[in-house]
Each structure stands twice: as C-alpha cells, then as structure tokens.
N, C-alpha and C positions, 0 to 999 in steps of 0.2 A: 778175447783179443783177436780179431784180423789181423791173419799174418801177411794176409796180401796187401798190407798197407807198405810191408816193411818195404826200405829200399835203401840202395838200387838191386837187391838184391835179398833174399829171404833167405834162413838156414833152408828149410825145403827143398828148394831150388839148389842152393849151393853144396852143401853137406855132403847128401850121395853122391857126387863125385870122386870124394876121397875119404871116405868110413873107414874103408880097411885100411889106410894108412895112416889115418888118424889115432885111430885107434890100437895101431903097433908103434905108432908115437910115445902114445901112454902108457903106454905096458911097457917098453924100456924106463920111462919114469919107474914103475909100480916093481921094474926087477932092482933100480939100481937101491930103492929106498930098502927092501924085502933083503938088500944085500948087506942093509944095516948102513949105508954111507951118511942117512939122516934117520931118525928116530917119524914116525907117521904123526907123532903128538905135536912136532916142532916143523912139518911144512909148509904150515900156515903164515907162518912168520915169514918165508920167500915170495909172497903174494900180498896182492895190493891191498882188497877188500871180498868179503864172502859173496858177493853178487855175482862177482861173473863165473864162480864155482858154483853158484844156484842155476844160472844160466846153463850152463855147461852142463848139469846134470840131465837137466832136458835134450840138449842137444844131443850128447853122446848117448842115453838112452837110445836113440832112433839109429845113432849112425853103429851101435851094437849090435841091434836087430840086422842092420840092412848089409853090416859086414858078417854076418851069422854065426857071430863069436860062441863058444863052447860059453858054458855057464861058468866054468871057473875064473876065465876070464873077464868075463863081465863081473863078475864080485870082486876081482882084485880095479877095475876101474872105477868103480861104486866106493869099494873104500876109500882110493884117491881122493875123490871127491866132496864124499864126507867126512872125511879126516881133515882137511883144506877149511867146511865149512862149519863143521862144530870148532876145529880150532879157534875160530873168529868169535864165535857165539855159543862158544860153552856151552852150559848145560840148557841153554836153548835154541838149537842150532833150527830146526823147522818151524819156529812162531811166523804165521803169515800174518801176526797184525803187526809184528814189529821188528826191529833190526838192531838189535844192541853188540854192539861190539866193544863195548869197555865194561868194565868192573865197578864196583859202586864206589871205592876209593879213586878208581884212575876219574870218573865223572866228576867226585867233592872235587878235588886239585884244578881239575880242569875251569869249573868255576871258580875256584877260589883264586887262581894263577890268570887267568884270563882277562884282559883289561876292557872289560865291559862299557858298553857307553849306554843311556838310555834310548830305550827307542820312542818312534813318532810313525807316522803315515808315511810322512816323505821317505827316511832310510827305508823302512819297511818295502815301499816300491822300489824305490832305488837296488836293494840286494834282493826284490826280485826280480831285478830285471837283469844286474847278474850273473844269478842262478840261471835263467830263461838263456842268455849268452853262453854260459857254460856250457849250459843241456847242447845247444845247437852245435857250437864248435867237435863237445863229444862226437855228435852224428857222425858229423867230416870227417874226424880223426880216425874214426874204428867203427862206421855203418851202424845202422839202428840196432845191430842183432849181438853187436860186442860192446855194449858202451859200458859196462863195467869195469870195463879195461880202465875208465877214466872218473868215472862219476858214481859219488856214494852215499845215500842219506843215510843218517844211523839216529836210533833214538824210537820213541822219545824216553827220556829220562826224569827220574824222579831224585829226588837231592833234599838232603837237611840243611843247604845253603839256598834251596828253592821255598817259596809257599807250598801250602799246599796244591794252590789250584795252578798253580805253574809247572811247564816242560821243558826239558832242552832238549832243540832239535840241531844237528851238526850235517851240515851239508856239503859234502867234500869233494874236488875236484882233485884227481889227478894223472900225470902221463900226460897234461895240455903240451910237452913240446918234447912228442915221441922221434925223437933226430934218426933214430935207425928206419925209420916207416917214411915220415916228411923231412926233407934236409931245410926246408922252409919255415920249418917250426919253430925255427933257433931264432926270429922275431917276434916270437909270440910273448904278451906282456908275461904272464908268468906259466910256471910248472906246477903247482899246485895252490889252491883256495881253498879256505875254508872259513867258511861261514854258520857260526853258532847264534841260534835264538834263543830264549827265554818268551815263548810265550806264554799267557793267562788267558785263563777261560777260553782253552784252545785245546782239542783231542785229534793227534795226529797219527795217520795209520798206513800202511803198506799192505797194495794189493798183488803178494807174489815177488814181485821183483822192484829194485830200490827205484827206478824211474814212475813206478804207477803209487805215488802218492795222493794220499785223500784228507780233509782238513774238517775239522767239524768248529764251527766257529769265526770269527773274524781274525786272519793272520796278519790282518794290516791293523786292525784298530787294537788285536792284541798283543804286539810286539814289546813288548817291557823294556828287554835289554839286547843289546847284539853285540857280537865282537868280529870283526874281520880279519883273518893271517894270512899273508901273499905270503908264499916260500920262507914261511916259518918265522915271518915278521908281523906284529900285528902292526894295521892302517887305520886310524881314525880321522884323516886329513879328508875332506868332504871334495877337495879338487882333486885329489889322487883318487879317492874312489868313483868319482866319476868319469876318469881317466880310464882308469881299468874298463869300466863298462864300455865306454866308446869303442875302445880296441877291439873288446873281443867280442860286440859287438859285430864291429866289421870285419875280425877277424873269423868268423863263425860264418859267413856270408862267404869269402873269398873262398875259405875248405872247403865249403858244400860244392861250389861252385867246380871246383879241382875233384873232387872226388868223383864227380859224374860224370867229369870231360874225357876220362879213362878209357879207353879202349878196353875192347869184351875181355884179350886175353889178359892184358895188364890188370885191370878189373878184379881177375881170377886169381892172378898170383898175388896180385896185394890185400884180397880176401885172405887169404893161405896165412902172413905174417900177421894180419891183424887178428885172427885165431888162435896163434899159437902163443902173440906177446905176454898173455895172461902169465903162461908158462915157464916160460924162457930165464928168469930169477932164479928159480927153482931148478928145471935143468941145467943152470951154467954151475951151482953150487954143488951137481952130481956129477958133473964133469961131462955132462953129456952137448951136445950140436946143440945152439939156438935156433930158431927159426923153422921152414918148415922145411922136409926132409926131401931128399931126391926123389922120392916114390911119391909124395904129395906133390910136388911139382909137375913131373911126369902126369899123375894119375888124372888131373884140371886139363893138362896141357887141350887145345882145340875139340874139347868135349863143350854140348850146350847144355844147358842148367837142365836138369830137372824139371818135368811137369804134374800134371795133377794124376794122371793115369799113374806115373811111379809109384803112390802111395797105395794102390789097389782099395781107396777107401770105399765101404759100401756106402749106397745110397738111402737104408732103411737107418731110423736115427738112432734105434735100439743096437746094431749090429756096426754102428759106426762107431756110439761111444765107447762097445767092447774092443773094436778094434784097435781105439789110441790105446786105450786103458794099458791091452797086452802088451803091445808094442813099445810104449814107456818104462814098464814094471822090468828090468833086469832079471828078474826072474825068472820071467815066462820064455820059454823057448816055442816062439812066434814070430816068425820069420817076414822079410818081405820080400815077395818070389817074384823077380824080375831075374 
C-alpha cells in the first residue's frame, strides 16, 4: 500500500504530532479497565467493529516508538488492542484472509431470519453501487486513515442453510450520521447499512484490513440472494433503494468536498476527534472524558505535519525492512531519534 495516496492527510504526517498524548490517552483507558471498572474480555462490546482496532495496532505501534514508551507500557496498550480485537474474532482474531465476527449459530439465524430476495445483475450492480457510496461518504466522514470508524466487511461464511459452493458476505456501514463530528449529518438518509450476499461460485478475501477486499469469481453473475437493512429495517422496495443510492451518492460528494475546504488548523483538530471516536463508547462507560484531551489539542495546535526525514528511514532495502519491522514490533526498544 502507498501511504502517500492517503488524504488529505496520512497517519505519518499526522500521528507524531501527538504520540505521547495519545498514547497517555490510552493508558488512562488501560488503568481504569486494570482497575476492574470493565473486565478486558467484555471491551469489545463498547466498539463498533475489529477493523479500526487492527488499524490502530498499526498506528499506535509507531506513535509507541516515537513517544519512547517503557516496555511495560507498550504491553499494557498491546493488550488494549488485542483484547478489543480477539473480542470481535474469537479464537481467530489475526486471519488476514478473513473477518468473521459472528458464531456459527448467530450466521444460521441470521439467514434463516433475514428476508432474502433473489438476486440478478441488475441489484447485484445496484448494491454495488451502494457499497461504492458508502465507502466514499466513510472517506468524508473520518479520512482514508479512520474509516473503520464506519465501514465493515465480515465474512465470508459457511452455513447448513447455505450450498455448499455458496458464502455470505455482510457489508456494513456504520456512524454515517456522526452529529458530534458533522452537525450536517443529521440529513443523511441513514445511520447504518447493511448489506448481506449469498454468493456461488464466488471466493472472497481480505487483504489486511476490511476496505482492501479481493473477489475470485463473478460477484454480479454470482449473486444468488441479498438482503438489505437501513437502521435495522429490512428494504426490498426497488424505488427506495434506489433512493438511498442517489442520496448518498451525493451525499458522499458534498463531505468530501467539506472535508478538504478545512483549514490546516481546523484540519488538525478534527483529525484529533476522528481518532479518538473509535474510543469514546468505551471511555464514556469508564467514566472517563470523550474526545481528544487538552494535551492532544495543545500538542497539533500550529505545528506542520510531519515529513519524510522524521521517519529516519534508510535508504538500503535490507536495513529499511529492518527498520519498520522494529519499529512496529512493541517489543523492540527502537526508538525514533528526533
């Protein structure tokens, strides 16, 4: 992945600005859970989906390093994180080919309770287009780098109410009308989507994170069956779903558009809230501040982003791949000396 695609802004660029505050963010998380106020098995349940805690492993790896946390504490933010992300994915919490986050019984139900319609070409395009809608408005809402905040493939899945050569794939949308972040949001046709397929002769996979999905097969000629639920209602009316799409359609256009008209500091501090939202569930049930904290505020305030020199990366490829490696790993005490 090129992270210099990301915009309008990269973790790279944004992150070391405020590591060490970030990262005394979450160690108040990691005292008040350690203080017993939630059990580590059950803080999964105050977060949306495992993605943006996969994300986030990434992220705070580097901003651990670059805050030059003691080792102990870097393992007490490690747990956080895995604790968050096995909670979702049980006893497969790091399969990079897939993302399951239901139980084989909570899947049966889900098809058996689900008011499926057949599929065709046409819907097949139709709910990918969406999907494709969705993905864009996420950008708007929470930048390329937090879109887990809103958006979740899970699957695929295998089922005794499925054939065998068939999968369900559940594509889920949610946080589309984040009122604490956009007070503008509260137009947006819904709060959460989700979109379940049943496809055949279709193998579907996840490379890393829920947005870089891969298809092997035809997902339009193999669409069997779909179901669509707006805010917990299923739609099968062919003029309301294609209502939905127009909206958020142009509604996904207008955010982008709002999101980049920002000014650099505004910019910064609405980076700050879109980072922490993942969290904030979770902290409000500890009793502890939402949002981002006086010192992360302070820490952005008229600082410019990060450049390529910060990362001290070598230029040799042998001594570059060691570089991330250590810098990633929690473990290593490998510092970034700026």
């Amino acid at each position: 992945m090129d992270f210099q695609t990301l915009a309008p802004f990269s973790h790279m660029q944004f992150h070391p600005l405020f590591a060490k505050e970030w990262c005394e963010w979450l160690l108040e998380v990691c005292k008040s859970i350690e203080n017993g106020n939630i059990s580590w098995e059950n803080i999964y349940k105050f977060t949306d989906s495992p993605s943006e805690a996969l994300d986030q492993v990434y992220f705070t790896s580097l901003d651990m390093k670059v805050a030059k946390l003691k080792f102990e504490d870097r393992e007490r933010i490690a747990r956080l994180f895995h604790s968050i992300i096995s909670g979702w994915r049980r006893t497969d919490a790091y399969n990079r080919k897939a993302n399951r986050a239901h139980s084989q019984e909570e899947i049966d139900k889900i098809i058996g309770e689900s008011k499926f319609q057949e599929g065709n070409p046409d819907i097949a395009k139709l709910l990918g287009k969406i999907t494709n809608s969705g993905y864009h408005l996420t950008d708007g809402l929470f930048t390329d780098i937090y879109m887990g905040n809103a958006f979740e493939y899970v699957g695929p899945y295998k089922s005794r109410n499925l054939k065998k050569n068939q999968i369900l794939v559940i594509k889920n949308f949610m946080n589309l009308k984040p009122l604490s972040l956009w007070k503008g949001a509260r137009s947006f046709p819904a709060d959460r989507i989700a979109i379940y397929c049943i496809y055949e002769n279709v193998d579907f996979w996840l490379e890393g994170i829920t947005c870089h999905s891969q298809y092997k097969g035809d997902p339009i000629k193999g669409l069997k069956k779909w179901a669509l639920k707006v805010d917990g209602e299923f739609v099968g009316d062919m003029g309301r779903i294609i209502d939905i799409h127009e909206k958020l359609a142009q509604i996904s256009q207008e955010q982008w558009i709002k999101l980049l008209s920002l000014d650099f500091e505004t910019l910064k501090q609405k980076g700050l809230e879109f980072r922490c939202f993942f969290l904030n569930r979770l902290r409000r049930s500890l009793g502890l501040t939402e949002g981002p904290s006086a010192a992360m505020i302070k820490a952005v305030r008229g600082k410019p982003f990060a450049d390529k020199k910060f990362w001290n990366v070598p230029g040799d490829r042998e001594k570059r791949d060691a570089h991330w490696r250590k810098l990633i790993d929690f473990r290593e005490d490998y510092f970034i000396k700026n």
